[in-house]
Residue, then its C-alpha position, 0 to 999 in steps of 0.5 A: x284901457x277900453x271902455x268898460x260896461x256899465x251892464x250887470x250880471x245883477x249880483x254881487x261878485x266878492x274880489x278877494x283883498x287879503x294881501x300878498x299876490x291872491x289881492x285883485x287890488x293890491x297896490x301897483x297891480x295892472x288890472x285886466x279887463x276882466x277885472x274891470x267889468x267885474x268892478x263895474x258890474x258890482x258898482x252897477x249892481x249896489x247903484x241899482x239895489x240902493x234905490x229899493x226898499x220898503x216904503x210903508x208897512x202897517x198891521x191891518x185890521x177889520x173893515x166893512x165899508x163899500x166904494x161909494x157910487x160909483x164904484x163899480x169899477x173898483x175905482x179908489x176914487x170911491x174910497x172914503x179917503x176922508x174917514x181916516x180913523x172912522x169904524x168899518x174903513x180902512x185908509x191909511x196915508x202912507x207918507x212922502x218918499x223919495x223915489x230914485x231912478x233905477x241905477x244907470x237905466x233911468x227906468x222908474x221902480x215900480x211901487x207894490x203893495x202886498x198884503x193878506x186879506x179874506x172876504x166875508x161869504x158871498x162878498x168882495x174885499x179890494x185893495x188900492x194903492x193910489x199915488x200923488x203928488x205930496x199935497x195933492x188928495x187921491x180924490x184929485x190924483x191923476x187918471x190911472x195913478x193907482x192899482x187894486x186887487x180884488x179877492x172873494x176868498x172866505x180864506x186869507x189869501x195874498x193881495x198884490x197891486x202894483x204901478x209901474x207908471x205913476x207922477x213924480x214930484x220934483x223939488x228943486x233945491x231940496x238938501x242943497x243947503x249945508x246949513x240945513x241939512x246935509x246934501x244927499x246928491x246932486x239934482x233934484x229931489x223926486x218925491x210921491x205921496x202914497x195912500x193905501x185903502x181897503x173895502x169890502x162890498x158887503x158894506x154892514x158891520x155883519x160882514x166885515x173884510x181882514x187885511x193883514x201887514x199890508x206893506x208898501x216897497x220898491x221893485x226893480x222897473x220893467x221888463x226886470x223882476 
């Protein structure tokens, strides 16, 4: 038998396993190369789609706090990411996860925040996604690890901020030990902190911004959608 290809026609192809001659698997049956693809492409398919998943989610909430000086830019650096649970800001950590390359392309998922967000009149309401190292604070993450949108929207309207390239931690040893905990796979772990934040440029409790069900979650790398 050739070589058969590890591409995928990027959705799953059911093979019929009823028994008797309509089974594409029954026992001592040669299988065709065009069989083979067809189980190679599904492997493929289910090894790439595995890695994908939501990461956070959160119900939102009110906010009015603006960047601090200096953000002008719509720089995250500006958030007050030590207020956690202080009124009119909104940050949230969004925990450690594990992030797996895509499937046999090696690529990095990209990591996207989506949510619904309005402004008060005249006023500006931004998002931020920011990634680090765990451990590391986003005050001190690394240039252009992050990604905002903006609205000036008086009515609810879809945010969506999005990082194609951002650092990966690699935990050696991590899931090795049977005696701690089970082995996942071979190879290092790669692990990022995320941090979700939100202002609103009005900075005054008259004119406060809404963020609704802001979620975290993994998609496909480039150029895949």
């Amino acid at each position: 038998m050739g070589r058969v290809s590890l591409t995928t026609i990027e959705r799953w192809l059911h093979l019929p396993t009823p028994g008797g001659s309509d089974d594409h698997l029954r026992a001592d049956h040669a299988g065709s190369s065009g069989l083979f693809q067809i189980l190679g492409s599904n492997a493929t398919h289910l090894a790439r789609e595995n890695g994908l998943r939501v990461l956070w989610e959160d119900r939102g909430g009110e906010f009015w706090e603006d960047l601090d000086a200096g953000g002008g830019s719509n720089d995250p650096l500006y958030l007050r990411w030590e207020d956690l649970d202080a009124d009119g800001v909104y940050v949230r950590f969004a925990g450690v996860h594990r992030v797996r390359l895509w499937g046999e392309t090696a690529g990095l998922p990209r990591i996207t925040l989506k949510c619904r967000a309005a402004a008060p009149s005249t006023y500006t309401v931004g998002v931020a996604l920011v990634v680090t190292e765990p451990g590391a604070s986003p005050i001190s993450r690394t240039a252009g690890a992050y990604a905002v949108a903006t609205t000036t929207s008086t009515s609810i309207t879809t945010l969506t901020a999005t990082l194609s390239t951002y650092p990966l931690a690699h935990l050696e040893g991590i899931g090795r030990d049977p005696s701690t905990r089970a082995i996942e796979e071979r190879g290092d772990h790669t692990v990022v902190a995320l941090w979700v934040g939100a202002w609103c440029t009005s900075g005054s409790s008259g004119g406060k911004g809404s963020l609704s069900g802001p979620t975290v979650f993994l998609r496909p790398p480039d150029p895949y959608t």
